[in-house]
Structure formats: C-alpha cells, structure tokens
C-alpha positions as CSV (number, residue, x, y, z in Angstrom):
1,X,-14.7,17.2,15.4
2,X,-15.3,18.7,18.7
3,X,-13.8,16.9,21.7
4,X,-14.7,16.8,25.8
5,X,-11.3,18.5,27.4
6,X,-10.6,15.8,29.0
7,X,-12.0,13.3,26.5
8,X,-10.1,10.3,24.7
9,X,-10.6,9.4,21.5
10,X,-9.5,6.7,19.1
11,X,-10.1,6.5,15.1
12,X,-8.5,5.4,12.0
13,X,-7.8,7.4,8.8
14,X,-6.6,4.3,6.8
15,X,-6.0,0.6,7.9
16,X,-9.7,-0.8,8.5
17,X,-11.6,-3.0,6.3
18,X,-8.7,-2.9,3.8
19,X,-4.7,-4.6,3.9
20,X,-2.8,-1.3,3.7
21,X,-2.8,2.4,3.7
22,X,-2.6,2.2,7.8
23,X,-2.7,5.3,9.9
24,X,-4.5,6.0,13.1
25,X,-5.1,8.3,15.7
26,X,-5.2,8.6,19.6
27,X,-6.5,11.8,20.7
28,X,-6.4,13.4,24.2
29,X,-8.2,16.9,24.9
30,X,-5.8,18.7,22.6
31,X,-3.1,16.3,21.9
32,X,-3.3,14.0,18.6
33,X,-1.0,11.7,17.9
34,X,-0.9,9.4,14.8
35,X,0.1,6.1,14.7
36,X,2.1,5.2,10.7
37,X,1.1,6.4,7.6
38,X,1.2,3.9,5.2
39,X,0.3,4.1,1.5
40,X,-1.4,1.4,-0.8
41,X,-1.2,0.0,-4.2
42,X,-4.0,1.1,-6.2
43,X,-6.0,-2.0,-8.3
44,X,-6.8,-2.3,-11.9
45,X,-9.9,-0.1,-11.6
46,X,-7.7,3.0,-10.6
47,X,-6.2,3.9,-14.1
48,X,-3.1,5.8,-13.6
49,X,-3.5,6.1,-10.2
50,X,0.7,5.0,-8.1
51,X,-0.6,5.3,-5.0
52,X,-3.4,5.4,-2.0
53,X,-2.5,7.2,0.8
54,X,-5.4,8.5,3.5
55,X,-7.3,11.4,3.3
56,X,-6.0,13.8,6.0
57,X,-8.6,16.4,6.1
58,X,-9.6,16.6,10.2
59,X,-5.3,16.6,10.8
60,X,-4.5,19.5,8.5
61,X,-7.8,21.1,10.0
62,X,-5.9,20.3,13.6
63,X,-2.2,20.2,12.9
64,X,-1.2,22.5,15.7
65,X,-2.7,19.6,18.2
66,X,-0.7,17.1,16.6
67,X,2.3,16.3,18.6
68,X,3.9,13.0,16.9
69,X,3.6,10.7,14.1
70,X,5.0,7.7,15.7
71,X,5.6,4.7,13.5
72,X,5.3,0.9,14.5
73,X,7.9,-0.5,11.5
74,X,9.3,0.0,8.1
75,X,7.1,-1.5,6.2
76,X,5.3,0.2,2.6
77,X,1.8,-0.2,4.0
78,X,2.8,1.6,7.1
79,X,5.3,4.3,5.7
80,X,4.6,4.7,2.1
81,X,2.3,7.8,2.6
82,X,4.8,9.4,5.1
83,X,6.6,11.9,2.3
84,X,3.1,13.1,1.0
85,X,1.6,13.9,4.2
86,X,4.9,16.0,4.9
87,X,4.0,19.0,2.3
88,X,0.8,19.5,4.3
89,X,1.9,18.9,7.6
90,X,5.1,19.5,9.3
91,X,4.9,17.1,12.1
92,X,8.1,15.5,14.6
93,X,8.3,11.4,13.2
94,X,9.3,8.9,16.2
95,X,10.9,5.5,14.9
96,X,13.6,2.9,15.6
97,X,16.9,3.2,13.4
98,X,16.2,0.8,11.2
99,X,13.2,2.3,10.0
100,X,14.2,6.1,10.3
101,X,16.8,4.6,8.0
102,X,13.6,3.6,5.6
103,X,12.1,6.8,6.3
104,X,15.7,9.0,5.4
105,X,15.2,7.2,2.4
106,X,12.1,8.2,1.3
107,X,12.2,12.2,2.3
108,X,15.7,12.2,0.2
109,X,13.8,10.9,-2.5
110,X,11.4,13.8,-2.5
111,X,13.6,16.2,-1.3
112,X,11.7,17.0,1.9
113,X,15.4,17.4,3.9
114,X,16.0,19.6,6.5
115,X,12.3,20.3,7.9
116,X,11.0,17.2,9.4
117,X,11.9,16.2,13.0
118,X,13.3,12.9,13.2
119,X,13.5,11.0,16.7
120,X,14.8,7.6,17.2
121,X,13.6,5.4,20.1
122,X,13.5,1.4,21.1
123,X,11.4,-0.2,23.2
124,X,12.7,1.4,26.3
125,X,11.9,5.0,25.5
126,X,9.6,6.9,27.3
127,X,8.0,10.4,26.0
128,X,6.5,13.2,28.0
129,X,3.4,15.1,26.2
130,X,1.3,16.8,28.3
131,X,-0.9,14.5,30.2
132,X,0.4,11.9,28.2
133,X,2.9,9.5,28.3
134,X,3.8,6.8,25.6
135,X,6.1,4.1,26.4
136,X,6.9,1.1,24.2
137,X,7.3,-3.2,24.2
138,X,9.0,-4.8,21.2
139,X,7.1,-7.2,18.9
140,X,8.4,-9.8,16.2
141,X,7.4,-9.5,12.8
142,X,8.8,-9.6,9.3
143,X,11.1,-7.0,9.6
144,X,13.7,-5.3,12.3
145,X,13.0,-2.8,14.9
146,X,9.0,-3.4,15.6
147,X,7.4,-1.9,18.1
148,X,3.8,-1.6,20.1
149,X,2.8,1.9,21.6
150,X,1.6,2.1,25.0
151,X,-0.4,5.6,25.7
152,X,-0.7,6.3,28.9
153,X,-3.3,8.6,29.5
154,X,-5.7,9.8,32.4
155,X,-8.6,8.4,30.8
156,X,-6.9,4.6,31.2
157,X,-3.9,3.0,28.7
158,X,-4.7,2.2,25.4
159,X,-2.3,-0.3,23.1
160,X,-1.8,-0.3,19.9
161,X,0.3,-3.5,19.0
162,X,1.2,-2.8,15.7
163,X,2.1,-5.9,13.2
164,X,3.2,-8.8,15.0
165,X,3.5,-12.3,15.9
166,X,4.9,-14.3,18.8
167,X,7.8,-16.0,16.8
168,X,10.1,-17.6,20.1
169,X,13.2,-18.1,17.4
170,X,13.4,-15.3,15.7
171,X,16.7,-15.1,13.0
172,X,17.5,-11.6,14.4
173,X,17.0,-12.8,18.0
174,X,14.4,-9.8,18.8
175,X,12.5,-11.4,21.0
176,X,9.2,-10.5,21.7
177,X,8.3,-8.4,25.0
178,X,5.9,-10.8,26.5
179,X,7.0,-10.2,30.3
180,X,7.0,-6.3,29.2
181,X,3.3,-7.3,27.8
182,X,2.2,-9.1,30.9
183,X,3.4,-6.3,33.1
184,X,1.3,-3.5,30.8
185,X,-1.7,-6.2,31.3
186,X,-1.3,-6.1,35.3
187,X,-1.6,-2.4,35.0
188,X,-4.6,-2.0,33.1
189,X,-5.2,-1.7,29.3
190,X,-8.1,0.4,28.5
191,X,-8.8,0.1,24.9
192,X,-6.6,-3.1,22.8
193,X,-6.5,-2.0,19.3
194,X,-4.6,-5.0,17.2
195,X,-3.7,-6.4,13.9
196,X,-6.0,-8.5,12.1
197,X,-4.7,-10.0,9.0
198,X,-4.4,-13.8,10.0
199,X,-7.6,-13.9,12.2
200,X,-9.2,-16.6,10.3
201,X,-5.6,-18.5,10.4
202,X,-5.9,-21.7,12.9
203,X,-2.8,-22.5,14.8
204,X,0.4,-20.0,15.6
205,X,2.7,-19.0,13.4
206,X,5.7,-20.6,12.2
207,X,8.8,-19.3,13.1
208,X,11.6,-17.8,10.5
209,X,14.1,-20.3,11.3
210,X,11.9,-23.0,9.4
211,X,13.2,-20.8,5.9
212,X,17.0,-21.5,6.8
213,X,16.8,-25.2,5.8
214,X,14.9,-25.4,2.9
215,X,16.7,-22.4,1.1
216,X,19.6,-23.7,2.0
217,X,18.3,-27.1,0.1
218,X,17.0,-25.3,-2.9
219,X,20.6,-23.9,-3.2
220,X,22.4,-26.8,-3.1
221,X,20.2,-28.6,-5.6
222,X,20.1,-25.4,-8.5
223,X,22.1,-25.9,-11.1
224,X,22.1,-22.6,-12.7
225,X,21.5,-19.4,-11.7
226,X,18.7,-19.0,-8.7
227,X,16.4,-15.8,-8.3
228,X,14.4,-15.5,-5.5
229,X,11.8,-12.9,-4.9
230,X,10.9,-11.6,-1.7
231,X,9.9,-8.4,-0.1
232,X,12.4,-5.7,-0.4
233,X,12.3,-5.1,3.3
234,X,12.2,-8.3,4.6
235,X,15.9,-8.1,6.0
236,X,15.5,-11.5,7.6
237,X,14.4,-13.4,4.4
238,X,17.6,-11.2,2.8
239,X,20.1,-12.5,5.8
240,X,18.7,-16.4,5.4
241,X,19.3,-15.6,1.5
242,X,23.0,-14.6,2.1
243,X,23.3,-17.8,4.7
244,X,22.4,-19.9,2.0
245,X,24.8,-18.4,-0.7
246,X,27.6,-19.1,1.4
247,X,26.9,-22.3,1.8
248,X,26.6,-22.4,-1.9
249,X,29.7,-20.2,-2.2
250,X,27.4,-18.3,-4.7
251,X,27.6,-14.2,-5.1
252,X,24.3,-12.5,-4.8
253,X,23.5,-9.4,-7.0
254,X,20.7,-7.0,-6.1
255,X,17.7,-5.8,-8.9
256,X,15.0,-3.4,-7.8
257,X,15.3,0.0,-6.6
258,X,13.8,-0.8,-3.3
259,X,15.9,-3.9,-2.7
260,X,19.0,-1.9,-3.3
261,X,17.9,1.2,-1.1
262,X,16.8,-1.4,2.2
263,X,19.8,-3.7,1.5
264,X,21.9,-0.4,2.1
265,X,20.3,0.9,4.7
266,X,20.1,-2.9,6.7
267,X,24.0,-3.1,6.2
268,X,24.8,0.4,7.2
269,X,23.1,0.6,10.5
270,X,24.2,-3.1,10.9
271,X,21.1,-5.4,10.7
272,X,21.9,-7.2,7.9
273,X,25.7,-9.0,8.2
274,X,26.8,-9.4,4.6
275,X,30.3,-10.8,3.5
276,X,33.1,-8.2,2.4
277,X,32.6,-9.0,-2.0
278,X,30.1,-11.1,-1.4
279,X,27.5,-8.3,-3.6
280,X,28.1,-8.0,-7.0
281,X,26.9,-5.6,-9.7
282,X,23.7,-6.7,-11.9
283,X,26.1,-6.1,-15.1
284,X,28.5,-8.3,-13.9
285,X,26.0,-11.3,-13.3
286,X,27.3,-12.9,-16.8
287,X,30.7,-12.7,-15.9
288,X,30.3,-15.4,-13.9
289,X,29.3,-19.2,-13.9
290,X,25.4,-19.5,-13.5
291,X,25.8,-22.1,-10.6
292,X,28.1,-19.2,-8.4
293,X,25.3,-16.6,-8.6
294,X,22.1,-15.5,-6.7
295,X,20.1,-12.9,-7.3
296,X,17.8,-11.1,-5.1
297,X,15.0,-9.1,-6.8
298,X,11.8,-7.2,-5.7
299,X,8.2,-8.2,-7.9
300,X,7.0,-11.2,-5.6
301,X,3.7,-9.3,-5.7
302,X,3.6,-9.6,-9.5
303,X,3.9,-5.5,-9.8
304,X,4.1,-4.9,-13.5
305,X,7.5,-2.8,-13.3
306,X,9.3,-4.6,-10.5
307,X,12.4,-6.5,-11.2
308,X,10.7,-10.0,-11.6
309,X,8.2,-9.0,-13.9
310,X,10.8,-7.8,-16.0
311,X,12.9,-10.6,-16.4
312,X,10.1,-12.6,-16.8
313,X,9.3,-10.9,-20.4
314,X,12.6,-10.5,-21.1
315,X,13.3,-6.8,-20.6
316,X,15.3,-6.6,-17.9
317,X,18.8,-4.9,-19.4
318,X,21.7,-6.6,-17.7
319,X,20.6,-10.0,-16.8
320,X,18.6,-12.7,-18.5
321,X,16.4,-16.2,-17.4
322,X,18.0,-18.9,-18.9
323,X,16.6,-22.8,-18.9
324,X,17.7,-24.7,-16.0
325,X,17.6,-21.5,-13.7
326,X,15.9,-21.7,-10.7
327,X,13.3,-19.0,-9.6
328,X,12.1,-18.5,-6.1
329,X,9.2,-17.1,-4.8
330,X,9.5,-16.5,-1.2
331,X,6.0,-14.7,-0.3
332,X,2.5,-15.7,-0.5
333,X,0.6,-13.3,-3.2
334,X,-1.3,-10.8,-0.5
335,X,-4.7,-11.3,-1.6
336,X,-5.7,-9.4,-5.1
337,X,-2.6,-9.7,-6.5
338,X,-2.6,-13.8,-7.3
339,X,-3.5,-13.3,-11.1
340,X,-0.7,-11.4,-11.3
341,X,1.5,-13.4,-10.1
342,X,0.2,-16.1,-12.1
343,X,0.8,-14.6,-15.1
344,X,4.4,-14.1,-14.0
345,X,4.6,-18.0,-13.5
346,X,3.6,-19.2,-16.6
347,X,5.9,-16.3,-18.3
348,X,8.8,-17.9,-15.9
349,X,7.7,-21.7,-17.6
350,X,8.0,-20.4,-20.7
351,X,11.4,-19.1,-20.7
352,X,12.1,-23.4,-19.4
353,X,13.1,-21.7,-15.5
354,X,12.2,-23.9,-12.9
355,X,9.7,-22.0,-10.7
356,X,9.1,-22.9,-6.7
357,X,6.1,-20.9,-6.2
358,X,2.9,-21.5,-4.3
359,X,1.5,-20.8,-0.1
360,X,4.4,-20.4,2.0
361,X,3.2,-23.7,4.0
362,X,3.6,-25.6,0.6
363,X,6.8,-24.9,-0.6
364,X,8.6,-24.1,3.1
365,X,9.9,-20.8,1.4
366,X,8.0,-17.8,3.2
367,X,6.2,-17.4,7.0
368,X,4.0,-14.8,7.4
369,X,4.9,-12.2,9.6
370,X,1.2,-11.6,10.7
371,X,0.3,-13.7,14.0
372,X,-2.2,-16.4,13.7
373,X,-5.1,-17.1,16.1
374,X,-3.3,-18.4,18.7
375,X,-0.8,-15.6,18.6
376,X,-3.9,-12.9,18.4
377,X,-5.6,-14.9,21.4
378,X,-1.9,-14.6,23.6
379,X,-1.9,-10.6,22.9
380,X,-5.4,-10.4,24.3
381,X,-4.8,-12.7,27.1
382,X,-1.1,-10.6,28.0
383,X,-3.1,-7.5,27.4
384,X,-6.7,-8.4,29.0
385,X,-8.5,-5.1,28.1
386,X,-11.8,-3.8,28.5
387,X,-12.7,-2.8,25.1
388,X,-10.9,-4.0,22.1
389,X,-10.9,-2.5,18.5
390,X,-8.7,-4.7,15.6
391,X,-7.7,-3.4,12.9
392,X,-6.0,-3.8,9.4
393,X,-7.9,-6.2,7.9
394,X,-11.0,-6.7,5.5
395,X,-14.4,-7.0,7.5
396,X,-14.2,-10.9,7.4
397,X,-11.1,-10.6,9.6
398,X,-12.4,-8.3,12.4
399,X,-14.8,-10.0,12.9
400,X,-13.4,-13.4,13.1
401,X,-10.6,-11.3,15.7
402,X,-14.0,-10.0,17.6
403,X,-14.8,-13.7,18.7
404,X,-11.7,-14.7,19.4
405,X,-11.2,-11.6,21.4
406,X,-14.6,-12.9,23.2
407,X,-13.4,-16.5,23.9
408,X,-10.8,-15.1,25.7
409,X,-12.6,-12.9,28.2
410,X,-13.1,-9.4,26.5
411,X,-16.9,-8.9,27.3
412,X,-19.8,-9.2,24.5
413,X,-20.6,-5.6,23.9
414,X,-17.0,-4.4,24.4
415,X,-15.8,-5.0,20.7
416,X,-15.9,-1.7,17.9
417,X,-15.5,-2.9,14.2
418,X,-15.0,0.2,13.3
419,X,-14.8,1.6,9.6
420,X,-12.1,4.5,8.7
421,X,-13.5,8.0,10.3
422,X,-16.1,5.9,13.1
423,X,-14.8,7.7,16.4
424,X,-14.8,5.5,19.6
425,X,-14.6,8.3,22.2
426,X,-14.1,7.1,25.8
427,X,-15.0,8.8,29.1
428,X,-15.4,8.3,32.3
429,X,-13.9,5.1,31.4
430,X,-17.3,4.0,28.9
431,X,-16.0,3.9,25.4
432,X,-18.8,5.0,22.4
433,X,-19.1,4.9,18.9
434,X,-21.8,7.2,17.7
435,X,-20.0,9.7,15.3
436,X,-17.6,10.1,12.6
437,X,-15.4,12.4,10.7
438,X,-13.8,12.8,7.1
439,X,-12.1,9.9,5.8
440,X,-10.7,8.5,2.5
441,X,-8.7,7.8,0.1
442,X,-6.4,10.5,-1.5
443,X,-4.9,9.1,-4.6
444,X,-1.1,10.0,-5.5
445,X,-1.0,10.4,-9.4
446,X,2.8,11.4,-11.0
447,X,3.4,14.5,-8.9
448,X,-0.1,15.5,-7.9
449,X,-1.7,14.5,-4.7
450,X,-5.1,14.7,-4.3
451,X,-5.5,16.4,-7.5
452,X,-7.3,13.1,-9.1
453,X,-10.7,12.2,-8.0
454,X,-13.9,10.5,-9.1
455,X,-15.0,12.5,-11.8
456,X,-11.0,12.4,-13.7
457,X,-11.2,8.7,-12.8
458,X,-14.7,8.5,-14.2
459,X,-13.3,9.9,-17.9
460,X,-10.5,7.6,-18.1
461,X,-12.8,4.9,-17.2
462,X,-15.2,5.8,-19.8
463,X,-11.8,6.3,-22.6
464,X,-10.2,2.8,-21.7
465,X,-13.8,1.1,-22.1
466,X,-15.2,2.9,-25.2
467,X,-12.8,5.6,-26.5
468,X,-13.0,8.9,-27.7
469,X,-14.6,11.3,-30.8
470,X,-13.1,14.7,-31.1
471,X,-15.7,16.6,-33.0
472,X,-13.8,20.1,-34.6
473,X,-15.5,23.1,-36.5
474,X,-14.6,26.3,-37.3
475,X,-17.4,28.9,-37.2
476,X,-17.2,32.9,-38.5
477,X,-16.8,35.4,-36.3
478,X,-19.2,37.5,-38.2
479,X,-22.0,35.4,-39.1
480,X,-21.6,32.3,-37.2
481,X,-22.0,30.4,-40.2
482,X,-19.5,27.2,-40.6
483,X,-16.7,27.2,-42.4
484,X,-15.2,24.1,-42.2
485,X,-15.6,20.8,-41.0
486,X,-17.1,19.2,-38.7
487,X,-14.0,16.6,-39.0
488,X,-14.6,14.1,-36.8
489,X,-10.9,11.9,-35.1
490,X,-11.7,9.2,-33.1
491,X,-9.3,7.2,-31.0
492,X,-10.2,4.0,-29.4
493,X,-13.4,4.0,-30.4
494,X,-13.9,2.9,-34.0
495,X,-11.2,2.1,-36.7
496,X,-11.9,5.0,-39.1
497,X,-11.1,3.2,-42.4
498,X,-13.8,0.4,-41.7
499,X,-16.2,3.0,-40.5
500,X,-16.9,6.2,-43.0
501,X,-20.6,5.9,-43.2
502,X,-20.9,6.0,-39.2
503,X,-18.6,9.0,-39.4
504,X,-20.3,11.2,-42.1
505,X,-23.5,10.4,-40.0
506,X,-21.8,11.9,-37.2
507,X,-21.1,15.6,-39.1
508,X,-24.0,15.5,-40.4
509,X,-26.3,15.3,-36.9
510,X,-23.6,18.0,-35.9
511,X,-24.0,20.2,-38.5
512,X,-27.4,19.9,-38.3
513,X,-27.3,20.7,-34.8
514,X,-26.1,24.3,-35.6
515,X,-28.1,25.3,-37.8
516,X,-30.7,24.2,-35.9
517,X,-29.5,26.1,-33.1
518,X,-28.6,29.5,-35.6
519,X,-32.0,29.0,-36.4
520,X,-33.6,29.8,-32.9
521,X,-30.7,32.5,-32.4
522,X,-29.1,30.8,-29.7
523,X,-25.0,31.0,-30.1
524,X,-23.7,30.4,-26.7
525,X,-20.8,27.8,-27.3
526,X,-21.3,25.8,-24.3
527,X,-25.2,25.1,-25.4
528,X,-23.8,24.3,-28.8
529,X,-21.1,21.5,-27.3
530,X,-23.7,20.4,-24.9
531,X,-26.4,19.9,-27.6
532,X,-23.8,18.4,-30.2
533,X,-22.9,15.6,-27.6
534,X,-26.6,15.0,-26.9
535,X,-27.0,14.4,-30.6
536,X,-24.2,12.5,-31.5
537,X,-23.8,10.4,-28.2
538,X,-27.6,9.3,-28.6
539,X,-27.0,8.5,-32.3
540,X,-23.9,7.0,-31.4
541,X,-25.3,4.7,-29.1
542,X,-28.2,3.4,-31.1
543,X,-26.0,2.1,-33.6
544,X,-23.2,0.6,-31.6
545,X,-24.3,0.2,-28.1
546,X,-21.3,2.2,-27.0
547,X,-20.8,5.8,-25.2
548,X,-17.4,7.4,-26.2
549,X,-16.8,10.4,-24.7
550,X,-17.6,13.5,-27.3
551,X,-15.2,16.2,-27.0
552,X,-16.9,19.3,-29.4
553,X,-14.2,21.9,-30.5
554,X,-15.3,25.0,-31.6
555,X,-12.8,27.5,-33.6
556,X,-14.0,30.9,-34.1
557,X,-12.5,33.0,-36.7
C-alpha cells in the first residue's frame, strides 16, 4: 500500500463484519500503529482448525513502520492472536497491568520471553511518536483496566473507543471518563471508530451491581453444591461470585486452565480481593459438605473441552454433578454457540442438576459488557466527530450503529462500513474509501500458523463427509507389469465386509486402467494415479452417489 507522506489512514485487519479476531490499524506517513490483536474460535466447518487470528501480510511487509501494538483490554477476542503475531513481528506492546498480566501469561506459555517490549500505561499516559501523539480516557466494560486511544495526529484526532459501555455503578468503581470524553469532543474528533455489538439493543445497559443480589439469592437457596460458569476473565462476575460465597460461608474451587491463570493474575496485581483459605483445590471439593462449596469453571460458551462441558458428561477427574446441585450460567451464549450450549443443558438435566440458564435479562445472572444504543448514541454525542467508522460487529450491526450515529448529528455521507482490508484514507481533512489491501484469516492449527489453508481444509472436508479409498499396487521395475494387488482399504467410506462386490469392481477398473495405459506406452506414475482416480471416482459415484477421496499408491520393485 503506498501512502501520501503526510497522509492518514485507517483500516482493519480483523474485527469487521465478524464478533472477534479484532485488530486494526492507524497509519500516519510512516508510522503504523495497531490497535489489539485478538484471535477467534473457529466453527464446525473448520475441522481441526484452534484458532483464527488475522492475516498480517501488509504489517510484516512494513514492520519497520510499526511503532506499537497498543491494546484496549484483556479480553480473548482482543489478545488471543498476540503470541502468534510475535514470531513474525517483534513489535513494543502498550497495556494496563492488569492485562500485561493477561498478556505475561500468554508469551510464557509459548515461550516468547525475553524479546518483546512490554509497556504499561492508564488512562493518563501520554506517548511521543513522531508527529504523533496518543493519549488515553478510561471506559467500563466487562473486565478491569479498559481503555480508549486518542491519536492525535496533524491530519485531525481520531478515537478508537474500544469495548465499552457507560455503567455509572461499576463493582470495581472504574468509572467511565465521560468529562475526559467531553473535553476530547470540545477539541475535535476527526474520525470515531466504535464498537458495535449491541447496536440493535434498545435501552442502556444494565449495570454490574444488578448481579450482586440475585447471586447472592441463588446461594442462599442451593442446597448442594453450586457451579457457575462465566468467562474466565470477567474478574467482576469472579469478585460478585466470592461476595456471594461469603455470605454463603461456602469455599470456591477453580476448574479451567484459563480461570486459574486470570484468577491468579487478578489477585496478584490486586484486582480481585479474595479471602486468605477461602480457594480450595478441585481434589479436595469432596472433602467437604456440598452446601459449603462453589465452584467457578470456564465452558459458558459450550466449548467442547472447557471445564463445564466436562462435568456435564461426566469426565471431569476430580469433581462430579450430583442431583440437587445447582448450575449457573452467568453469560448469554455469544451468537453461534447456542446449540452448544444447549446440548450442555439438557446433559446438565440429565445428571438431575438444577440448571439457571437462559438471556442474561431473564435469569438476572449476566449484563453485557457491550453498550446498548443509548450508550453508543452518548459516545457519539461526547465525541461529535466528522466521520465515524464502527466496528466489531456483523453487518446488521454497523449498520443499525450508522443510523444511530446519523440521528445524533454525524452527517449522511460521513459513515464507512467498512470490510477487513477497505482503507479510509484522510487528507486534507476529506476521509475516502476507494482501495484496499490483503486481509484474512490465518488459521492456527496445533503448532503451525498459517500452514493450513483452503485446499488442506477442502480434503478434510471431503474425508469427514464421504471418506477415503487407498488404492495400493506394486508394479516391476523391469517390465512394469503388476505384481500384486491392487488391494483396495477404505476408511469411512464403506464398511468393507458388507461391500466385496463394490470393492473387486474397484481393482478391477484399476487394473484395467494399467494395462490400458502399458498398452499406449505411457508409464509416468502421476498419469497413472491421475487416470486411476478418474476411473474409480466416476465408477464410484455412479453407484453410490458419493466422492471419497482416492489416494493411488504405486510400489515399484
């Protein structure tokens, strides 16, 4: 991408038309800086896939103009992709504690230590680079230590708001910035760019505190042991779950890797207040009568391996659902994942728990931490920019953001829904879309990175729908004539007991095939595979309406 000198320009590599995988960039003349890098869970069509993080072709193309990777918060979606990006690009990272905490965690994990820059800031920092300046408001949200981004740049200030919603009773008391807001409205906000997950949401959001009460309820009523569910890093859920243990003079154990790892890191850099013995060991759950424990567990999202899912079928090794316990989900499913979750409710009935599941608003167990209309309509109105770009949604929700950026005052016209790799390039204050550059999704597979694409996708796709046929024959070396075989193994395909006449068709049409091909002199191995799974898959096909994927081995001896 070639840029003016003195242009500005804003895109995202991850975050638009999608919930997750956010990371975006602010460009000006020779200085990039990104904004998160988030990763996202892949869906049932990606078979094998762990993760989706972007594709960050145009920064490793431009890493020596990138001068920060600046992060809004701590959560998955905004830091999951954070350790992958780090073997390509060796870029300074500019957080609060608590989520350099999250961070630390995750390049210990894959052993990145000792290379990466890490900064800390708060809301009052201020950073020098170049011709820019960034500065910072705070913003409520689901977790501690959220921030905005104010860059302040010759072109005009642009915003990025990061997740948030106006919550005026927040259980960690971190208040929104609205004065700061208000003041970084009075001097001018260029472009707006700003969340868009609860667009079509009437109404503001409720506030955290509304939580405390009806836990605290739930607590007092269960008579045996109570689970609840919630996301890992939602510390303030955590400290209204330890609020309502004391009350209950229960102990709280911890399952899930993640809830252990931001547990620690929430009571070590003191955001999460926790009673000396209050945390007890998963083992040592039976030791004690089911109405004196809680236990805290990841899998609200109905992920097959979490904690949740586990004890829901049964598998988990040190603690069990009994009837009469009490299971809590405090999180509404995020939207893709509600068959999954299903299907860990009616496992839950059937082990005879009591389950209190179902939109936050019904059961008064979980608030989003996503602002609702009236909250997005008060950033705007703070913020009053001239052009306005939202962000981290699906299409339906930009748009419905666009008008209610346009019923507050931004002008018709002023508004870019944007995909991931449209540029909106701004000078002499006049912002335009009219190009793009690479972007994707890069899809994080055991160890490899990017080293599974469409086509490896395609074939495991193709083997989880009709199977596979491994053809095998041995050929002389000397006169190319067959030895043995062809033996044909198939695997997910047909059973081969129930199937011998299909089978013996099969090694006939391939020996056929070669002598055919002997016959017209031709002996190049590849034409032979590529003409036996011609033959076989047409055959194949006509008497079973399937397409396995053929897999001709040729031994030569």
């Amino acid at each position: 991408m070639q840029t003016n000198n003195q242009q500005l320009s804003i895109f995202a590599l991850g975050g638009i038309n999608e919930i997750g995988k956010n990371m975006y960039v602010v460009q000006y003349a020779d200085d990039i800086f990104i904004i998160d890098c988030g990763g996202k869970f892949p869906d049932e069509s990606l078979l094998g896939i762990d993760l989706i993080i972007p594709d960050i072709t145009y920064l490793v193309e431009n890493q020596e103009k990138i001068r920060a990777l600046i992060v809004t918060h701590g959560h998955e979606d905004h830091i999951g992709g954070i350790p992958y990006i780090l073997r390509k690009l060796n870029v300074p990272i500019y957080a609060t504690r608590f989520t350099l905490g999250l961070i630390e965690l995750k390049i210990d994990e894959h052993r990145l230590n000792g290379n990466t820059k890490l900064v800390t800031i708060d809301s009052d920092s201020k950073l020098e680079f170049g011709e820019t300046t960034v500065s910072f408001f705070r913003v409520s949200h689901s977790i501690p230590d959220c921030l905005g981004i104010v860059f302040h740049t010759p072109e005009g200030n642009v915003v990025h708001t990061g997740d948030f919603k106006f919550d005026l009773t927040p259980v960690n008391n971190q208040h929104s910035d609205i004065h700061k807001m208000a003041d970084i409205g009075e001097q001018g906000v260029l472009v707006l760019i700003s969340e868009s997950t609860n667009a079509e949401r009437k109404g503001l959001t409720p506030s955290e505190q509304m939580i405390g009460g009806t836990l605290d309820e739930a607590f007092m009523k269960a008579e045996g042991k109570i689970f609840i569910s919630t996301f890992a890093s939602n510390v303030n859920r955590v400290q209204q779950v330890v609020a309502s243990a004391i009350k209950s003079n229960r102990k709280i154990a911890l399952l899930g890797r993640s809830m252990v790892n931001v547990v620690s890191v929430a009571i070590e850099r003191g955001y999460l207040n926790v009673p000396e013995g209050m945390l007890i060991e998963a083992r040592d759950v039976d030791q004690l009568a089911p109405e004196k424990v809680a236990i805290l567990c990841t899998g609200s999202q109905g992920e097959p391996m979490a904690a949740l899912a586990r004890l829901a079928s049964g598998n988990y090794r040190d603690v069990s659902i009994y009837p009469g316990d009490t299971v809590i989900l405090a999180a509404s499913p995020i939207p893709g994942n509600e068959k999954y979750v299903s299907r860990i409710i009616d496992n839950l009935f059937q082990l005879g728990a009591k389950v209190i599941y179902g939109s936050g608003s019904s059961t008064g167990m979980h608030v989003s931490g996503h602002g609702y209309q009236e909250d997005l309509k008060l950033m705007l109105t703070l913020m009053k920019p001239t052009y306005f770009i939202p962000i981290h949604g699906e299409y339906r929700m930009l748009h419905h953001h666009q008008m209610l950026a346009e019923s507050v005052g931004v002008e018709k016209g002023n508004t870019f829904i944007i995909k991931n790799g449209d540029v909106v390039d701004v000078e002499n204050s006049v912002a335009r879309q009219t190009r793009s550059i690479p972007a994707g999704d890069t899809y994080v597979d055991g160890m490899g990175v990017g080293d599974v694409g469409d086509i490896v996708l395609r074939d495991r796709r193709q083997l989880s729908e009709d199977g596979m046929l491994v053809i095998v024959i041995t050929i002389s070396k000397g006169d190319r004539k067959i030895i043995s075989g062809p033996d044909t193994i198939t695997r997910g395909f047909v059973y081969a007991r129930d199937s011998d006449q299909l089978l013996k068709e099969i090694n006939r049409l391939t020996k056929k095939t070669i002598n055919d091909l002997q016959t017209e002199n031709i002996r190049q191995w590849n034409v032979m595979k590529q003409n036996i799974k011609k033959s076989v898959g047409q055959y194949v096909f006509a008497q079973t309406k399937r397409k396995p994927m053929i897999l001709p081995i040729i031994i030569e001896i």
